[in-house]
C-alpha positions as CSV (number, residue, x, y, z in Angstrom):
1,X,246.4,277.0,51.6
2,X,244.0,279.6,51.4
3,X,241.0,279.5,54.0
4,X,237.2,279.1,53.0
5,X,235.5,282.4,53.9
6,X,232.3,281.7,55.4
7,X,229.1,283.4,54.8
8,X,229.2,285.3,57.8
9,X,232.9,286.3,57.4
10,X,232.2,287.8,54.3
11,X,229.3,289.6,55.5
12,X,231.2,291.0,58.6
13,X,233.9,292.4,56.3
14,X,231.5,294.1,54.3
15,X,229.3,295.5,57.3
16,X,232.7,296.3,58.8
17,X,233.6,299.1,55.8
18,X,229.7,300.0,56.4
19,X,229.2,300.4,60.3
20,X,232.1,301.1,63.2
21,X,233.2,297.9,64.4
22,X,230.9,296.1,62.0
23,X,227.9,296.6,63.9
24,X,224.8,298.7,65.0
25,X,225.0,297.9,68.5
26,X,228.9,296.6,70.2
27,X,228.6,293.5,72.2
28,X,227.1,291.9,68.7
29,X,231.0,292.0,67.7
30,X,232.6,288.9,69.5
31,X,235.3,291.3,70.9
32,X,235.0,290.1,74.7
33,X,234.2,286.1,73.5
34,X,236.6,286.1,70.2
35,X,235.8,284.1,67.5
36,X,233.7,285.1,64.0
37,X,229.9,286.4,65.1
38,X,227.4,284.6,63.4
39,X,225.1,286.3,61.3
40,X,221.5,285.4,61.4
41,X,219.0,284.9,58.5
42,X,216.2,283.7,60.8
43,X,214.8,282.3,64.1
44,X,211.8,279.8,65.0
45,X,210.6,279.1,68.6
46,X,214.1,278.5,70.4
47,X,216.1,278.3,67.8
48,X,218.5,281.1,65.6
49,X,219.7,279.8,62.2
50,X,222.9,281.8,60.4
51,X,223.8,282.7,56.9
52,X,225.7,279.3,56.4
53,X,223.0,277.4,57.7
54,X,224.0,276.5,61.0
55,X,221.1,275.8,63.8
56,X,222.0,277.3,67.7
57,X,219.7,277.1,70.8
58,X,219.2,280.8,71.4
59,X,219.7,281.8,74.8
60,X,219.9,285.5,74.5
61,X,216.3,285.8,73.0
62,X,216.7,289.3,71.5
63,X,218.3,290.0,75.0
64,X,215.2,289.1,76.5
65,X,212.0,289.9,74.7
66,X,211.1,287.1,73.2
67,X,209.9,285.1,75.9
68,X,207.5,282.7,73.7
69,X,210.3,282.2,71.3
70,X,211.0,283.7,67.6
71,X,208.0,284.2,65.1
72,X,205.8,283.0,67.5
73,X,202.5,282.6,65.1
74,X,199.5,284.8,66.8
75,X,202.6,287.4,67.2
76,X,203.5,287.3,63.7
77,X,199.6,286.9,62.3
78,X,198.7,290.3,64.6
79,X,201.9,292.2,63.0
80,X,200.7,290.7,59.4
81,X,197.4,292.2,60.1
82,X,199.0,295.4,61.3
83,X,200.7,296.0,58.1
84,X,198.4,295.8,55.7
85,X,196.6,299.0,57.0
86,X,200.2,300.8,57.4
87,X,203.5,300.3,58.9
88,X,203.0,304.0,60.8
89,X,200.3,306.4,61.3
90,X,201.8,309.0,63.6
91,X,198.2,309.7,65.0
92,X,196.7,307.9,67.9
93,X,195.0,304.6,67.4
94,X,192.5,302.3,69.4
95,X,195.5,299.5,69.8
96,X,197.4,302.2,71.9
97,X,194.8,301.9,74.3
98,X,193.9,298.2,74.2
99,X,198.3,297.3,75.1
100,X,198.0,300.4,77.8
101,X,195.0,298.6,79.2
102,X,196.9,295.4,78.8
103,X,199.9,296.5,80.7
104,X,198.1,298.8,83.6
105,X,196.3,295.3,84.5
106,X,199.3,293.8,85.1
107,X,201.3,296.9,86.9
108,X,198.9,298.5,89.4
109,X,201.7,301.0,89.7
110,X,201.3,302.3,86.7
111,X,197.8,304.4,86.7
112,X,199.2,306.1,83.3
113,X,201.9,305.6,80.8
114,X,203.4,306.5,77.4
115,X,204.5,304.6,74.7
116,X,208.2,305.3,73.3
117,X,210.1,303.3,70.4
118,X,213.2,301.9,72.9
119,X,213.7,301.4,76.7
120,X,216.4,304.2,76.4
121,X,213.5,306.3,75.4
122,X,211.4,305.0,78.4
123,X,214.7,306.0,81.1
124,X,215.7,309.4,79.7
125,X,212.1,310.3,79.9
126,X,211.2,308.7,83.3
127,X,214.6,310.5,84.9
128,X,213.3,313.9,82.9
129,X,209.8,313.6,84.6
130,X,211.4,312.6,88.2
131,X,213.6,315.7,88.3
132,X,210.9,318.0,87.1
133,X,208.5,316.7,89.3
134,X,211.0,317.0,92.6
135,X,212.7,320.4,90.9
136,X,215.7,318.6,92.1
137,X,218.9,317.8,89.4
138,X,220.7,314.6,91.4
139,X,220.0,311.3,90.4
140,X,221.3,307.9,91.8
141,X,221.9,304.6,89.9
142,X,223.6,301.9,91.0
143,X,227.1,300.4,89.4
144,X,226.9,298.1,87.0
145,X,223.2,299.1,85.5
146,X,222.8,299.9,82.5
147,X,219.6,302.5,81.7
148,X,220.4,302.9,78.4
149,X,222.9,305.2,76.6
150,X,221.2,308.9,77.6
151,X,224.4,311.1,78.9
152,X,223.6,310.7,82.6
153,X,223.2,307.0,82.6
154,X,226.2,306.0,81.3
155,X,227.9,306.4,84.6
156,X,229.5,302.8,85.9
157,X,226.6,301.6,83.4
158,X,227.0,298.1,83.1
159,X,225.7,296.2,79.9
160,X,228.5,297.0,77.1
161,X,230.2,299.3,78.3
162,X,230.6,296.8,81.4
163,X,231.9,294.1,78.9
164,X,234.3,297.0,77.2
165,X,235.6,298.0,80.4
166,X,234.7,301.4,80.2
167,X,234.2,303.8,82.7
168,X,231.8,305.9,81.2
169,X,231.3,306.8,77.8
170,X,233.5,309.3,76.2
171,X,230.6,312.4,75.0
172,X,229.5,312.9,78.3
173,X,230.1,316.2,79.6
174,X,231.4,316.1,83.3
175,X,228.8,318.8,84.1
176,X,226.1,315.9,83.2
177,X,227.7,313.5,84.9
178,X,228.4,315.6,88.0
179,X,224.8,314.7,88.9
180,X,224.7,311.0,88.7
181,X,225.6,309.5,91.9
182,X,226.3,306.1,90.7
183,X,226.2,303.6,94.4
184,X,227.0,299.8,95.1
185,X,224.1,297.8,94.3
186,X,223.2,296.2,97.5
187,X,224.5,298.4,99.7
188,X,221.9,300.4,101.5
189,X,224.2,302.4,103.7
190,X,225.8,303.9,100.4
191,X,222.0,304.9,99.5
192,X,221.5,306.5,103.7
193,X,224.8,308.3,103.2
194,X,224.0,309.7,99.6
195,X,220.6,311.1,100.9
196,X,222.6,312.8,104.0
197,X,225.0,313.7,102.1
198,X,223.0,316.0,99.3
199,X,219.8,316.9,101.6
200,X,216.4,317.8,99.4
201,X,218.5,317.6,96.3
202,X,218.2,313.6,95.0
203,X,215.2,313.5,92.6
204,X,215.0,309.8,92.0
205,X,216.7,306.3,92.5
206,X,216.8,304.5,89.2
207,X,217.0,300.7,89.4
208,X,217.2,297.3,87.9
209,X,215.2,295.2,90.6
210,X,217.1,292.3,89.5
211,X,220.4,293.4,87.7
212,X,221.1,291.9,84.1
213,X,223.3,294.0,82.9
214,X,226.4,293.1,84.8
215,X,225.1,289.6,84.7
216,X,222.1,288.5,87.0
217,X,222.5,289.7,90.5
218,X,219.1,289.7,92.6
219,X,218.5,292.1,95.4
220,X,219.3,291.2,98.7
221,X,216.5,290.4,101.2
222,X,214.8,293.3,101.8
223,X,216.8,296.0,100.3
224,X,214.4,297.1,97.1
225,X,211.9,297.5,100.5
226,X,214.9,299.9,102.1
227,X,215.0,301.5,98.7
228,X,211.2,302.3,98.7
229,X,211.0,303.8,102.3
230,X,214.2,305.9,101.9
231,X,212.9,307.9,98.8
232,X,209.5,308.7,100.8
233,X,211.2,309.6,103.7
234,X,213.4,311.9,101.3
235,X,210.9,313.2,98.5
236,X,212.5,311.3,96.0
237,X,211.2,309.1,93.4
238,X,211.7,305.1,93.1
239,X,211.9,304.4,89.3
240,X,212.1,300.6,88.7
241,X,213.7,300.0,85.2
242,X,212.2,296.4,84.3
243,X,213.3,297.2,80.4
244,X,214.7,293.5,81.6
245,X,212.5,291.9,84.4
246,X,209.2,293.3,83.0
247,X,207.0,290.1,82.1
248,X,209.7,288.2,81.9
249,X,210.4,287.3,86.3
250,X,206.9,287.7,87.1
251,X,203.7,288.6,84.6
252,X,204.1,291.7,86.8
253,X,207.3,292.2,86.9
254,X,210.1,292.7,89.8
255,X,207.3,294.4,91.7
256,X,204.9,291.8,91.6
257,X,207.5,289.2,92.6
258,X,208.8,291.4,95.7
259,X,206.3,293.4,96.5
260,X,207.1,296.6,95.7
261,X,205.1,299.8,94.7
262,X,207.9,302.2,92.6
263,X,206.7,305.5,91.7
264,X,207.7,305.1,87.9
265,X,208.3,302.3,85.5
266,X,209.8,301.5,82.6
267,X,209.5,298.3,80.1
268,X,211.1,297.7,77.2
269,X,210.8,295.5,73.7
270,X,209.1,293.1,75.8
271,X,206.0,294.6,75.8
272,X,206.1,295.0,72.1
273,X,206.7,291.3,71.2
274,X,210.6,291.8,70.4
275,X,209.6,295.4,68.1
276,X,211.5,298.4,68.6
277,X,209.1,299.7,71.6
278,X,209.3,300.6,75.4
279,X,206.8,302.5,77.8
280,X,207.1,304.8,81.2
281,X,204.8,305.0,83.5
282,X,203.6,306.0,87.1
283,X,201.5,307.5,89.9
284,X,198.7,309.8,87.4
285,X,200.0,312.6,89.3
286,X,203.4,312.1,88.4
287,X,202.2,311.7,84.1
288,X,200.2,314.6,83.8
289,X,203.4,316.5,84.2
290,X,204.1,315.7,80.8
291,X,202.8,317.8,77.9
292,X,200.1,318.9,76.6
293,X,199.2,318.6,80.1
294,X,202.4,319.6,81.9
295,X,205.2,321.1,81.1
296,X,207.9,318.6,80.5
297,X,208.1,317.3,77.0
298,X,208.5,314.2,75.4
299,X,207.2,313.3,72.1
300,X,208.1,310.5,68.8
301,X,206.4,310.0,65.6
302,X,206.9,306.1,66.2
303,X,205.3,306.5,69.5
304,X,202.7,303.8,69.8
305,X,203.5,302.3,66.4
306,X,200.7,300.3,64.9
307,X,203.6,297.5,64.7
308,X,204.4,297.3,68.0
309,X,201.1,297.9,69.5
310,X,200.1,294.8,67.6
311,X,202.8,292.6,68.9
312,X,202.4,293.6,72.4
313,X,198.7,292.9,72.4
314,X,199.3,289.1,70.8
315,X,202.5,289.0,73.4
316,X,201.1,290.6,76.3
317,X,197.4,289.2,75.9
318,X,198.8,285.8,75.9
319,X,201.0,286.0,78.9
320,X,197.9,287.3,80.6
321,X,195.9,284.3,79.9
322,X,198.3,281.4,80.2
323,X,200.6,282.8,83.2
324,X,200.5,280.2,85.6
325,X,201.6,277.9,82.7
326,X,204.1,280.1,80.9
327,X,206.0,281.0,84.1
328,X,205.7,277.5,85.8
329,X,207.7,276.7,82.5
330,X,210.2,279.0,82.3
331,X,210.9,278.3,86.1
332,X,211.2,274.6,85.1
333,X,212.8,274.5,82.2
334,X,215.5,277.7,83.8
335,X,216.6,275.9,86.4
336,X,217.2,272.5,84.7
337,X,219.5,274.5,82.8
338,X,221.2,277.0,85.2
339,X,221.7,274.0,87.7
340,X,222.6,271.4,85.4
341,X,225.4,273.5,83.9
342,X,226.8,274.6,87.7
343,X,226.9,270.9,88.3
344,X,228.6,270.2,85.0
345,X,231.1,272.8,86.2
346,X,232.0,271.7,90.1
347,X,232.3,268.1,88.0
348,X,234.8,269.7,86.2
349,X,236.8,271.6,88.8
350,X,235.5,274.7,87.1
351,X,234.8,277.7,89.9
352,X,231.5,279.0,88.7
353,X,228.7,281.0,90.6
354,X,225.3,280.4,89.3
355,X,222.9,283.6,90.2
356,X,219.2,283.2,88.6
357,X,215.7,284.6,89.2
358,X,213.4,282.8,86.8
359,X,214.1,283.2,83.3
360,X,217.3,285.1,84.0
361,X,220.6,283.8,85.4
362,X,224.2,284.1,84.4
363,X,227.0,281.8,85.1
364,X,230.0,283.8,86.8
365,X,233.4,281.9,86.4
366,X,234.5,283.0,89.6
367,X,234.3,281.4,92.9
368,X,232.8,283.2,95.4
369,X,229.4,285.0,95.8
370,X,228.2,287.8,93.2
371,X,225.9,290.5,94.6
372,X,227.3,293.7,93.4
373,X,229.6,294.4,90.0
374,X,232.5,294.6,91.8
375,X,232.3,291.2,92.5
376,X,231.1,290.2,89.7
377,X,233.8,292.4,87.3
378,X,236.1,289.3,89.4
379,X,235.0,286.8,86.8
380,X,237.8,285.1,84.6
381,X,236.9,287.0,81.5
382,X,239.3,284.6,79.4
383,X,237.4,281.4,81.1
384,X,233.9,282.7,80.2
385,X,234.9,283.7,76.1
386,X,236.7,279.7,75.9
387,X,233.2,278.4,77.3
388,X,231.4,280.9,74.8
389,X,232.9,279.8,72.0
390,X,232.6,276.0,72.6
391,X,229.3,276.2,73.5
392,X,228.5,278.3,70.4
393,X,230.9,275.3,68.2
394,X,228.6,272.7,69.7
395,X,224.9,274.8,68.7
396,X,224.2,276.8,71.9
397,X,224.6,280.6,71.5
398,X,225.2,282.6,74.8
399,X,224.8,286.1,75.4
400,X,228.9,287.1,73.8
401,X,229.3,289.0,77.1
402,X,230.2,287.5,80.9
403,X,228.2,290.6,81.7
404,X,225.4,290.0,80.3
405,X,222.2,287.8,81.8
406,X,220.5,284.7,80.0
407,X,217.4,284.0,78.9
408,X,214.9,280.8,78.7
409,X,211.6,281.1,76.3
410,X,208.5,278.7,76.5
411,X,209.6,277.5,72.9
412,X,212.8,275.4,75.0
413,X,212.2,272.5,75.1
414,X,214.1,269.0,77.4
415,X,215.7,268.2,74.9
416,X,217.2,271.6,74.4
417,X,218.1,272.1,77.9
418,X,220.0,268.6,77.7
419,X,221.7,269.6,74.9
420,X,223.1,272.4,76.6
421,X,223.7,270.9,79.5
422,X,225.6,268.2,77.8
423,X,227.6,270.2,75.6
424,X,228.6,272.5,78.7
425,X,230.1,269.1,80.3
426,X,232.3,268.4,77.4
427,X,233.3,272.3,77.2
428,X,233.9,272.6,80.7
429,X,236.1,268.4,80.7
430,X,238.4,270.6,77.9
431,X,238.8,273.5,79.5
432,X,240.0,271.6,82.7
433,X,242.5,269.4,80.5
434,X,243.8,273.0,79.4
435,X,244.3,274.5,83.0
C-alpha cells in the first residue's frame, strides 16, 4: 500500500530539485536527527506550526533571536510601520541611530559600531579591522566555534559543520587557513603557548564567551579574564562574538554577566528582532579605522535596513525596560526545563550532561563533563537523533543538531515546560527499553 505524502514531504522533494540538499542553510535537513523536517507556515509566542498543521514548542527560536517569542505584536506593529515608507532606502536614517543608541547603552564596550545584514557580516568585518589595526595576519579561535562561514573561520568551526563532521570546509585555500590558529576552548596554556609561539604576529582572539555552537559550554572560572589580560600584554585584540549570547545571557551580554571589557563585538539577528541583521563594534579608536575614515572597508546596501532597525528598536527597547523581569523569566522557566529533563534522564538510566547559562543549555548524551568540543564531539550521536525525533513526534522541536544550544523565550509558558519535560520522560522510558 502506497504511503500518504505529507505536506512537508512533498515540499522537501520539490525544494530538494530547487536547493542542494533541499535547503538554504544544512542543519535545517534532518541529516544528523533523521526523520522528515517539518516545514513551517507560521509561529506565535512559543509555538511553530507546519504545513500539515501540526503545533511544536519551539525551542530553537530562530536559533536564538527571538527571545520574546514569534510575531511578538509591538515587533511586528514597528516592522508594519517600517514598511509602509519602504522595505529599503540604502541612505542613512534616524532609526540607525536610535538602535546604535539602544545597543551602546547596553555594551559600554562598544563606543562605536556598524550595522551589517548577518553575524557573518559582523565577524569577517571585526577580524578585518583587528588585523589592520595590529598590521598583524594570525588569528586565533577556539575549536568548536563557529564565526560564521568567512574562509578563515571555518577552521574546527563548530555549528554545522560540527554536526557534519567536517574539518573545515572544502573552498578554503590552505594559505587562508594557514593563519587561523584554531586552540582548545578552555585551555589557557594552549592560548600562553600560541602567543610565545608566533611573537608580535597574533592580531586578535575571536571568541564565543559561552559556546553554542558545539552545544553550550560556559567558560571556566576565570579564563575569559586570562583571555583579556593575555591580548594586552601581547597587542592583540579580544573580539567577543555574542552573535549568540548578546541579550539573550545577560541584557548586556557575556560581558555584562562576567565582567569583561573586549575590544570588539559582535551581535547578531538578535538585535534586529529575528531580521536578517548583525553589528560590530568597539573601542572608537579601533572604528574609525574603517572607511570613509580609515582605510579598511566594509560597506552593504542593506546596512541598517529600515526593517531591521525597526525590529531591534521594538526588541531591544523592550528588553531595556522590562529586564529584571524578562531575564528573571527566562532563568526560571530555563532551568525548570534543562533540570527537569536531566532528572527525567538519570530516572531513566540515560547518561546525559546538562550544561546551561540562562536561556541557553544543551543536553549532552554522554556521561561525563563537557567543557571543550572534544568532549563534547563524545556524545552518542545516535542517542541524541532517537530523543530528537520522539520529542519532535510528541510536539517539542529541538535544535536537529547535538551540537547545537537551546533556547527558552518569555512567550514559554509552565505548562510548556511540563510538557516537555513530560514528553522527555516517556522518550527517554523507550529508549531505555531499547538499550
Amino acid at each position: 500500500m502506497a504511503l500518504t505524502l505529507t505536506r512537508s514531504g512533498a515540499l522537501r522533494l520539490r525544494a530538494e530539485k530547487l536547493f542542494p540538499g533541499g535547503v538554504n542553510s544544512p542543519v535545517r535537513a534532518f541529516r544528523a536527527v533523521g526523520g522528515e523536517p517539518p516545514f513551517v507556515v507560521r509561529g506565535e509566542g512559543a509555538y511553530l506550526w507546519d504545513a500539515d498543521g501540526n503545533r511544536y514548542i519551539d525551542y530553537f527560536g530562530s536559533w536564538g533571536p527571538m527571545i520574546l517569542g514569534h510575531a511578538f505584536p509591538p515587533v511586528v506593529e514597528a516592522i508594519k510601520k517600517a514598511a509602509a515608507n519602504s522595505a529599503s532606502f540604502g541612505a542613512s536614517t534616524q532609526a540607525e541611530g536610535d538602535l546604535a543608541e539602544l545597543v551602546t547603552g547596553a555594551y559600554p564596550s562598544i563606543e562605536k559600531l556598524r550595522f551589517v545584514s548577518s553575524g557573518t557580516e559582523a565577524t569577517m568585518s571585526a577580524v578585518r579591522l583587528a588585523r589592520a589595526f595590529t598590521n598583524r595576519k594570525y588569528i586565533v579561535k577556539f575549536e568548536g566555534c563557529y564565526h560564521g562561514h568567512a574562509d578563515g573561520l571555518l577552521v574546527k568551526a563548530g555549528s554545522g559543520v560540527a554536526t557534519f563532521g567536517i574539518p573545515g570546509s572544502a573552498g578554503v585555500p590552505e594559505e587562508v587557513a594557514h593563519f587561523t590558529l584554531a586552540l582548545p576552548f578552555n585551555d589557557i596554556v594552549a592560548v600562553e603557548a600560541a602567543f610565545e609561539n608566533h611573537p608580535g604576529q597574533i592580531a586578535c582572539i575571536i571568541v564565543e564567551p559561552i559556546v553554542g555552537n558545539a552545544g553550550c559550554i560556559p567558560p571556566a572560572p576565570s579564563y575569559l579574564q586570562a583571555l583579556r589580560t593575555l591580548t594586552a600584554q601581547h597587542g592583540a585584540l579580544l573580539i567577543f562574538d555574542e552573535v549568540m549570547t548578546g541579550f539573550r545571557v545577560a541584557f548586556g551580554g557575556a560581558q555584562e554577566l562576567y565582567g569583561i571589557r573586549p575590544d570588539l563585538t559582535t551581535l547578531g539577528k538578535i538585535v534586529g528582532g529575528g531580521l536578517p541583521v548583525g553589528a560590530f563594534g568597539g573601542r572608537a579608536e579601533i572604528m574609525d579605522q574603517l572607511a570613509p575614515l580609515g582605510p579598511v572597508y566594509q560597506a552593504g546596501t542593506l546596512s541598517g535596513n529600515p526593517l531591521a532597525m525597526a525590529a531591534g528598536i521594538a526588541t531591544v527597547g523592550y528588553l531595556r525596560d522590562h529586564r529584571a523581569e524578562v531575564y528573571a523569566k527566562l532563568e526560571k522557566l530555563s532551568a525548570t526545563v534543562a533540570d527537569g529533563v536531566a532528572s527525567a534522564a538519570a530516572s531513566a538510566g540515560i547518561p546525559l550532561t546538562t550544561n546551561r547559562v540562562g536561556a541557553m543549555w544543551t543536553w549532552f548524551f554522554t556521561a561525563g563533563p563537557v567543557t571543550n568540543y572534544e568532549q563534547a564531539a563524545q556524545s552518542d550521536t545516535k542517542r541524541f537523533a532517537a530523543f530528537h525525533r520522539a520529542m519532535l513526534n510528541a510536539g517539542v522541536w529541538l535544535p536537529p543538531s547535538q551540537f547545537e544550544a537551546a533556547f527558552t523565550s518569555t512567550a514559554h509558558t509552565d505548562a510548556d515546560i511540563q510538557q516537555t519535560v513530560d514528553a522527555a520522560r516517556q522518550a527517554f522510558a523507550a529508549m531505555s527499553k531499547e538499550s
